[in-house]
N, C-alpha and C positions, 0 to 999 in steps of 0.2 A: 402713424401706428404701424406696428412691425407685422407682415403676413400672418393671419393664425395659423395657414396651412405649413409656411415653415416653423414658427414655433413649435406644432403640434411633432412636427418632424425631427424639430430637435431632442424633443422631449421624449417621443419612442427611443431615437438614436442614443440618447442616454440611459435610459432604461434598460434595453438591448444591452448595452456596453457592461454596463452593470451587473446583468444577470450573464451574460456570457465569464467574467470575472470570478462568480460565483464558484467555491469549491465543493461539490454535491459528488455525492456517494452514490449507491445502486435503489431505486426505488422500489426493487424486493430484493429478497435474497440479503447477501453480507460479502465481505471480503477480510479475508483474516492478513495483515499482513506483517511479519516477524521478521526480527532485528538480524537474523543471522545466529551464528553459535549453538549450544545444545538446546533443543525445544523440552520445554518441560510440559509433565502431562497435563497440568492444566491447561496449556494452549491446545496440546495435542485433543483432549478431550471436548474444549470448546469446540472445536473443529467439525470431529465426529459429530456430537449434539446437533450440531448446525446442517451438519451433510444428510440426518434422518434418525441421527441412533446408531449405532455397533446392528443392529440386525435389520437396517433397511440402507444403511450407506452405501453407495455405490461411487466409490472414486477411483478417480483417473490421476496417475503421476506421472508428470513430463518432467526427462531429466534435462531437455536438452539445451538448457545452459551450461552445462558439465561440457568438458572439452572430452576427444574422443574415445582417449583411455580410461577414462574415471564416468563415464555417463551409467554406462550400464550397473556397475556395482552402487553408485549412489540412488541410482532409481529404486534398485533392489532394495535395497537398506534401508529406504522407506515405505517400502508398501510391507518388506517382514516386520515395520515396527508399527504398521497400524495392525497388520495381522494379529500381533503380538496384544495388542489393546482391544482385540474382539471383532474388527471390519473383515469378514470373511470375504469382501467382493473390494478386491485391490486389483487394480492395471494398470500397465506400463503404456504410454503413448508417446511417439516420438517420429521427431522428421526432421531432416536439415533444410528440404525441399517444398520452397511453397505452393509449388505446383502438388506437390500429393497432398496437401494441407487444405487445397480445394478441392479436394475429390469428396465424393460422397462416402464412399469406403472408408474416408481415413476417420471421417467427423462422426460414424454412427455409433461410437461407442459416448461420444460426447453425449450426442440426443437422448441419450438412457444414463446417464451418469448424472448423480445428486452433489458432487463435487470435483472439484479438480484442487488439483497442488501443483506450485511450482518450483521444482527443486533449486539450488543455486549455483554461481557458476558465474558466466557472462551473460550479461540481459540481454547484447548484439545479438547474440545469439537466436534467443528466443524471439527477437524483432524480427528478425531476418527470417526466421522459420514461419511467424503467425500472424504478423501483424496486417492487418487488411486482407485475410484470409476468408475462406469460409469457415475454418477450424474457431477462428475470431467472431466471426458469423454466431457460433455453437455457442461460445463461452457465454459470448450478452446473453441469449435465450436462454442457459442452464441460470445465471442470474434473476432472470424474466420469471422464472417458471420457480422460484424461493429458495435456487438452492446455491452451495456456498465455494466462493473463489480461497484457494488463499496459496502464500509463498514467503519462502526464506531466504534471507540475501539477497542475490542478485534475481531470484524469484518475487522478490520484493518490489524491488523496483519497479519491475517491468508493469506492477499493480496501476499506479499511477498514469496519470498523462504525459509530465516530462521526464526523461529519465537524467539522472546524473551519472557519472560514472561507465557511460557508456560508447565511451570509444573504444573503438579499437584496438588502437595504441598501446591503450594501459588504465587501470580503472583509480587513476590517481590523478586523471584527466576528469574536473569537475563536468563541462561541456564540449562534448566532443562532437563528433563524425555520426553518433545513435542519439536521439535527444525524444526520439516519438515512445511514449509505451502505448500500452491497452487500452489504458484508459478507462478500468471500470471505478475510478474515483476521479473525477477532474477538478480539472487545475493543482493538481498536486503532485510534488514531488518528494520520492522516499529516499534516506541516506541510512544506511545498516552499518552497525557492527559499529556505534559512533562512538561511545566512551572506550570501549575496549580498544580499540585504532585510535585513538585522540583524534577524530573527527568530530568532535563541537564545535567546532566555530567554520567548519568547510562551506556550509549553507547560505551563510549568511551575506556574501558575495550572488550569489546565484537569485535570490527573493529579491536584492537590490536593484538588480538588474529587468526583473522578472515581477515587479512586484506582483501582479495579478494572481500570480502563486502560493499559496501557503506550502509549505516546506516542512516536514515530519524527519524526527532522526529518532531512530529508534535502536536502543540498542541489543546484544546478543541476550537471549533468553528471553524476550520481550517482545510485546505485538499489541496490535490496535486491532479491534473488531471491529468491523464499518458499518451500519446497517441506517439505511436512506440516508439524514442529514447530521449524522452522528459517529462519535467512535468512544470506547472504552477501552483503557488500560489492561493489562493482563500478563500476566510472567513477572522476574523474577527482579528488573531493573529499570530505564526509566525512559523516557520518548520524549525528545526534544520536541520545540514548536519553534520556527520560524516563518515570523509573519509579518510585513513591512512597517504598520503600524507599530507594533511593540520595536522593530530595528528604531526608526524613527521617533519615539517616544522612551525607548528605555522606562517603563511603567513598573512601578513598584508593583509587588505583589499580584502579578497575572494569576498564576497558580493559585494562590490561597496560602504559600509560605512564607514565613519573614525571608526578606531578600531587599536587598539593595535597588535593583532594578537594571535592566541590562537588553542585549540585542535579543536573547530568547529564554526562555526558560523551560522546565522538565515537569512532566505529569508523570504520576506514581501509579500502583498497583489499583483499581478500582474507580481513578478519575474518568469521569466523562468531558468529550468535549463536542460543540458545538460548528460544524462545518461551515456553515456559511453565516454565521455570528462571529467565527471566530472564537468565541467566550468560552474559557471552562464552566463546563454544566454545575458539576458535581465537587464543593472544595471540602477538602481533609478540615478534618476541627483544627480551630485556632490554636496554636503551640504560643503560650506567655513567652515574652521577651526574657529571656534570662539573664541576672546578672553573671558576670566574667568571673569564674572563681579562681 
């Protein structure tokens, strides 16, 4: 008869293995994260709602994934456009330096701020500025405390745990030289801007390799709302799913729409899906098969 005490040990070790595998969201708070392109208000408004309301929001926008000509005007351009939507309490935050990013000074408008945004750009960027920071320190507790992440593009990405797209090089390098994000969604990796750049099928090499990964491509106008073990659709177009399982099964009708069956498929305006099920929650009413006219 086999040890119980290593049985027992194999049994956590898989368990363990299994729950560390797991794709889990923030256990308060949300993270809004969009495809890239123009934001529409409904994202933009989600956002607010989620950050306290237009007259208690308090957000912070970090441009500095913008390279150094274009940071400051794109930072701008988004705090006059929440202005513009009612947030009278908008700020700019920025560093290249992750030594001032662990100062106290840099992170105290964090500790008072009901959201952050992270503009787009290059993700290296924003790795190299925050990642393992105390500024990073901030962000988990502004989540802790109910209140809400979110980013566009390459803002996007860096939402996630692995980043794609983030060498140095060139961001048409699926796995490069920056591979670490934030991390306030794990085991997930985000791809933007995916129909509009004929980026569908970039992922699917990456989750092969990766299985442990579920993989999200979302495109411009479009965002996932994350809140604990879950995410819903939003904007204006549609959010890939890459998931090893579905690569490896090609499974009819994941979504809920007539389809053939293939390595991933697209959730629509108001789907919800399920993090660590993997399953969509929420499917669209049944569309009859139609005859060929």
């Amino acid at each position: 008869m086999k040890n119980p005490f290593i049985l027992l040990a194999l049994l956590l070790a898989f368990i363990t293995n299994q729950l560390s595998a797991q794709t889990t969201g923030p256990e308060k708070g949300a993270v809004v994260i969009v495809g890239g392109g123009a934001i529409s208000p409904d994202i933009w408004n989600r956002f607010i709602d989620l950050a306290g309301g237009k007259a208690n929001a308090r957000i912070i926008v970090i441009p500095t994934a913008g390279d150094d000509s274009t940071l400051n005007a794109s930072g701008q351009r988004t705090q006059k456009r929440l202005q513009e939507l009612g947030v009278a309490n908008v700020t700019l935050l920025h560093t290249r330096d992750p030594k001032q990013a662990n100062q106290e000074s840099f992170v105290a408008p964090i500790r008072q701020a009901t959201a952050v945004w992270f503009e787009g750009g290059r993700h290296w960027r924003l790795a190299d500025s925050y990642l393992n920071t105390l500024a990073h320190k901030e962000f988990n507790a502004l989540l802790g405390r109910g209140g809400v992440i979110g980013g566009t593009s390459a803002g996007a990405t860096i939402l996630g745990s692995f980043m794609v797209r983030g060498d140095t090089k060139g961001n048409s390098i699926m796995v490069g030289d920056h591979t670490e994000g934030l991390a306030f969604v794990k085991n997930l990796t985000v791809d933007q801007h995916v129909l509009r750049r004929n980026r569908q099928f970039d992922l699917i090499e990456v989750i092969k390799a990766r299985p442990q990964l579920l993989g999200i491509g979302i495109d411009e106008s479009t965002a996932v709302v994350v809140q604990q073990n879950a995410f819903e659709v939003i904007g204006n177009s549609l959010v890939g799913i890459y998931d090893i399982n579905q690569i490896n099964s090609n499974a009819k009708y994941p979504s809920g729409q007539n389809s053939s069956g293939g390595p991933f498929y697209f959730l629509t305006k108001g789907q919800k899906f399920d993090l660590q099920a993997r399953k969509v929650i929420s499917q669209p009413a049944p569309r009859p098969n139609e005859p060929a006219k």
